[in-house]
MIDOSE-1310 file (N, C-alpha, C; in nm, 2 decimals, decimal comma, always signed):
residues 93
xxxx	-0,24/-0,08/+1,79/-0,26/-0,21/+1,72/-0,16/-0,21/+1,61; -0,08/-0,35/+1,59/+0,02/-0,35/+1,47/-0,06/-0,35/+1,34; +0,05/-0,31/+1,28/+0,00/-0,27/+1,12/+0,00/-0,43/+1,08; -0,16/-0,47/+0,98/-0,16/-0,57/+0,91/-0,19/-0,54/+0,75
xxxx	-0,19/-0,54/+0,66/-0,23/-0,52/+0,57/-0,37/-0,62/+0,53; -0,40/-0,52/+0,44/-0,53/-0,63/+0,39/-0,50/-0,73/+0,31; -0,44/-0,72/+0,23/-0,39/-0,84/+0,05/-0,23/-0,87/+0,11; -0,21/-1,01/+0,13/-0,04/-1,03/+0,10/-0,07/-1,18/+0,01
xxxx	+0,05/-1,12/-0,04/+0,06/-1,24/-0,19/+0,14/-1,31/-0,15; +0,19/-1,42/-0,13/+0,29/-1,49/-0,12/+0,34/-1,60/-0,22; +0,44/-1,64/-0,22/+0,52/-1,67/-0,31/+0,60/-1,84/-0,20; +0,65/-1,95/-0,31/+0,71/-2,04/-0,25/+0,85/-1,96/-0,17
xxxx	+0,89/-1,88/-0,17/+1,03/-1,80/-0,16/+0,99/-1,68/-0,05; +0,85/-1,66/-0,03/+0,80/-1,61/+0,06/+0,68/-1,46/+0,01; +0,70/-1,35/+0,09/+0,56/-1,24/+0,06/+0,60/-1,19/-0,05; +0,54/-1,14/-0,15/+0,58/-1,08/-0,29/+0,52/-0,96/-0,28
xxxx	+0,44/-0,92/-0,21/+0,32/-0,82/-0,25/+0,23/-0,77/-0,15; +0,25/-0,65/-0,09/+0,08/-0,64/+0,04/+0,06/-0,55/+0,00; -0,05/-0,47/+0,05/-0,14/-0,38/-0,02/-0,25/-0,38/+0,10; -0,28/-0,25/+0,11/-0,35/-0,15/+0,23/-0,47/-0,10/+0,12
xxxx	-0,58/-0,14/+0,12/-0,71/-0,12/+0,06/-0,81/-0,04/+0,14; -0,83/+0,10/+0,12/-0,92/+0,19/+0,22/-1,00/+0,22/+0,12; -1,11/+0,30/+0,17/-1,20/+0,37/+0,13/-1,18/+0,51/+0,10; -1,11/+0,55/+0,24/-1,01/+0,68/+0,24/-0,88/+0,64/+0,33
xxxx	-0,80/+0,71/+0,31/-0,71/+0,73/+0,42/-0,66/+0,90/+0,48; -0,72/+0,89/+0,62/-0,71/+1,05/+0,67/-0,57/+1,06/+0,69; -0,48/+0,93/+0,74/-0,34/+0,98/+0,76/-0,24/+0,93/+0,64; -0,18/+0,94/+0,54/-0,14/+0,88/+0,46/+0,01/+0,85/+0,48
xxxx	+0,08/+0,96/+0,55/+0,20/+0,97/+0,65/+0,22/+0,85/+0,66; +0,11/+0,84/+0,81/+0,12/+0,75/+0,92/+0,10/+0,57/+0,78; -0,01/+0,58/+0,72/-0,03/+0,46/+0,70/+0,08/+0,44/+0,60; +0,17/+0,49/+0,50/+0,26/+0,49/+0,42/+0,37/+0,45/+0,52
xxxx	+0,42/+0,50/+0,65/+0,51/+0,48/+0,71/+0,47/+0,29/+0,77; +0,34/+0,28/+0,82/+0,34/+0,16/+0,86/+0,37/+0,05/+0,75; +0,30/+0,09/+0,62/+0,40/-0,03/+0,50/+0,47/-0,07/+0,51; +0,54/+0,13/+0,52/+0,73/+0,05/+0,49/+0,75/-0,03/+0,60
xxxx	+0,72/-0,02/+0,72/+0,80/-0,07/+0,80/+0,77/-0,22/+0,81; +0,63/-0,25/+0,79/+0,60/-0,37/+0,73/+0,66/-0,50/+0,60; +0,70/-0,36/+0,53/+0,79/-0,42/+0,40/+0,91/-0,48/+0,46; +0,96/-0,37/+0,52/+1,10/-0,39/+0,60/+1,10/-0,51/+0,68
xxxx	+0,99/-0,53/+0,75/+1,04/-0,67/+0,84/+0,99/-0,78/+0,83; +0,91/-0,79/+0,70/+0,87/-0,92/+0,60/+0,96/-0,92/+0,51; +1,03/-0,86/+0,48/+1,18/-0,87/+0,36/+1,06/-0,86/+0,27; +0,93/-0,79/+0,22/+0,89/-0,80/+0,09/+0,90/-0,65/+0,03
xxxx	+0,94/-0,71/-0,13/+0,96/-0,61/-0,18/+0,90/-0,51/-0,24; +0,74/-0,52/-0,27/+0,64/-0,46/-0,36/+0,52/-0,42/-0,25; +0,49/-0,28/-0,22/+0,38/-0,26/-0,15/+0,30/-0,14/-0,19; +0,18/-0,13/-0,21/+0,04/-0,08/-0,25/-0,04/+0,01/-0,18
xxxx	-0,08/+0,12/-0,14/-0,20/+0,17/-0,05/-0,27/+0,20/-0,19; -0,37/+0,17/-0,18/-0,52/+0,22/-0,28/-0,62/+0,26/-0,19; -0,68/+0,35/-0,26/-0,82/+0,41/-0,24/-0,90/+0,41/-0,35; -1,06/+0,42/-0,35/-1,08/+0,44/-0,48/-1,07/+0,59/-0,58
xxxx	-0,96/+0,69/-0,51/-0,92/+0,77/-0,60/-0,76/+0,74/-0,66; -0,69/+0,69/-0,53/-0,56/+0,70/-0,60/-0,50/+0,55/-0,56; -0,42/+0,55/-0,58/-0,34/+0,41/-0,59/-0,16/+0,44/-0,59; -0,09/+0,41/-0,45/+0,08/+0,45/-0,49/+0,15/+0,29/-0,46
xxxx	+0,22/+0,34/-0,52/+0,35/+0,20/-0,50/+0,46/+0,24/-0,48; +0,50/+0,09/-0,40/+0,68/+0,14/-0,35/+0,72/+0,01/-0,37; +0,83/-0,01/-0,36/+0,95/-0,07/-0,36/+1,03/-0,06/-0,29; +1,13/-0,18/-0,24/+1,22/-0,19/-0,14/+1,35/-0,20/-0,21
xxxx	+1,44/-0,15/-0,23/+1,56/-0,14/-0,27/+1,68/-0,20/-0,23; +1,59/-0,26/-0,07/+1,73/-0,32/+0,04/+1,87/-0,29/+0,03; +1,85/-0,12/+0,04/+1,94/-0,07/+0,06/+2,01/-0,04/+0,22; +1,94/-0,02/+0,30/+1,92/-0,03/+0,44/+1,83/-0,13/+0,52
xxxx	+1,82/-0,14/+0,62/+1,74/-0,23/+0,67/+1,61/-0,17/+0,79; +1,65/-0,05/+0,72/+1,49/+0,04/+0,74/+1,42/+0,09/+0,69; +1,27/+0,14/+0,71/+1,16/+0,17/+0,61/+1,25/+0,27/+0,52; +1,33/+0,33/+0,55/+1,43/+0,45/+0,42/+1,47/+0,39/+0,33
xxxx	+1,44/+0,26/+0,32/+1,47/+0,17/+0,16/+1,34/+0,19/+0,10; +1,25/+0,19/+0,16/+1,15/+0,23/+0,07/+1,08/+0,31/+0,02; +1,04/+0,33/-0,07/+1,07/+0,43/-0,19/+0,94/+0,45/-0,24; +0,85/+0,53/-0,26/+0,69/+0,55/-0,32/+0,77/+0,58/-0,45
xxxx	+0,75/+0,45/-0,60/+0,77/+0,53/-0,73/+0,68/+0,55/-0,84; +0,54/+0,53/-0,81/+0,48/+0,58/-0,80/+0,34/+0,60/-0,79; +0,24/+0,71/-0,86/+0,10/+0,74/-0,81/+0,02/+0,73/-0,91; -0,10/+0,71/-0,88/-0,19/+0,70/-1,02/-0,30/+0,76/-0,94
xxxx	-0,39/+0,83/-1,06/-0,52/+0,88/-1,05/-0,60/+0,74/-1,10; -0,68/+0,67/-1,01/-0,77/+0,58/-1,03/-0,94/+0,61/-1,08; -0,97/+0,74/-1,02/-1,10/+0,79/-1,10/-1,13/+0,75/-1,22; -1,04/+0,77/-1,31/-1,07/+0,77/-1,49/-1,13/+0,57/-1,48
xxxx	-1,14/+0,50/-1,40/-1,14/+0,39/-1,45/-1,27/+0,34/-1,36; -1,36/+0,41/-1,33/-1,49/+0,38/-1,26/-1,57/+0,43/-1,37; -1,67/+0,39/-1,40/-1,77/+0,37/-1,47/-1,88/+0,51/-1,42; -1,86/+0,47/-1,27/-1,94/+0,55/-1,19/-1,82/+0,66/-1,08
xxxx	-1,89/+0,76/-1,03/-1,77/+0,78/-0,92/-1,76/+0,70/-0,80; -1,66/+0,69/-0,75/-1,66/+0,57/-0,65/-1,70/+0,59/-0,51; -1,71/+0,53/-0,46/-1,85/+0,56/-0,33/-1,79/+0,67/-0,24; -1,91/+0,74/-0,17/-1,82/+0,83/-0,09/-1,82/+0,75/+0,06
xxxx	-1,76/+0,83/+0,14/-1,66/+0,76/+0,27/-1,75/+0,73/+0,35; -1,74/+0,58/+0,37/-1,88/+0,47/+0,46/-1,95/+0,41/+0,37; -1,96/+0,46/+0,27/-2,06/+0,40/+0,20/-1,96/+0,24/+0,14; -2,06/+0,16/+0,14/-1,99/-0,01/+0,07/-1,94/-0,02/-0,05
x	-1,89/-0,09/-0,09/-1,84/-0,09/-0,23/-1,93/-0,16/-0,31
């Protein structure tokens, strides 16, 4: 099945922004690679995977015209910002 993301933001000029919203992710590789490649052939330049532990970002640098433009700069620890710990895996938000 092609990679869709969950959130794209769009802009009059076109996608500004997608973002991959899991609960977990078992492959991070694989789903990190399907961004880029997604970034790459929407020309957008800002993309997201979160979970509710961590949260990374990348950017396209359109330096090439493959996912190798894109670039994870960086990661954050999202824990510190739940009130509660965040659900464990299956469980709803």
């Amino acid at each position: 099945m092609a990679f869709q993301p969950d959130i794209i933001i769009t802009t009059p000029d076109g996608i500004s922004l997608v973002a991959e919203a899991k609960v977990t992710l078992p492959n991070l590789k694989r789903t990190e690679e399907d961004l880029k490649q997604y970034m790459v052939g929407m020309q957008c330049p800002i993309g997201l995977l979160i979970t509710p532990e961590r949260m990374w970002l990348y950017r396209d640098s359109y330096t090439t015209r493959s996912s190798q433009s894109v670039q994870r700069v960086g990661e954050f620890d999202l824990r510190p910002l739940w009130r509660r710990p965040p659900p464990s895996q299956g469980a709803p938000f």
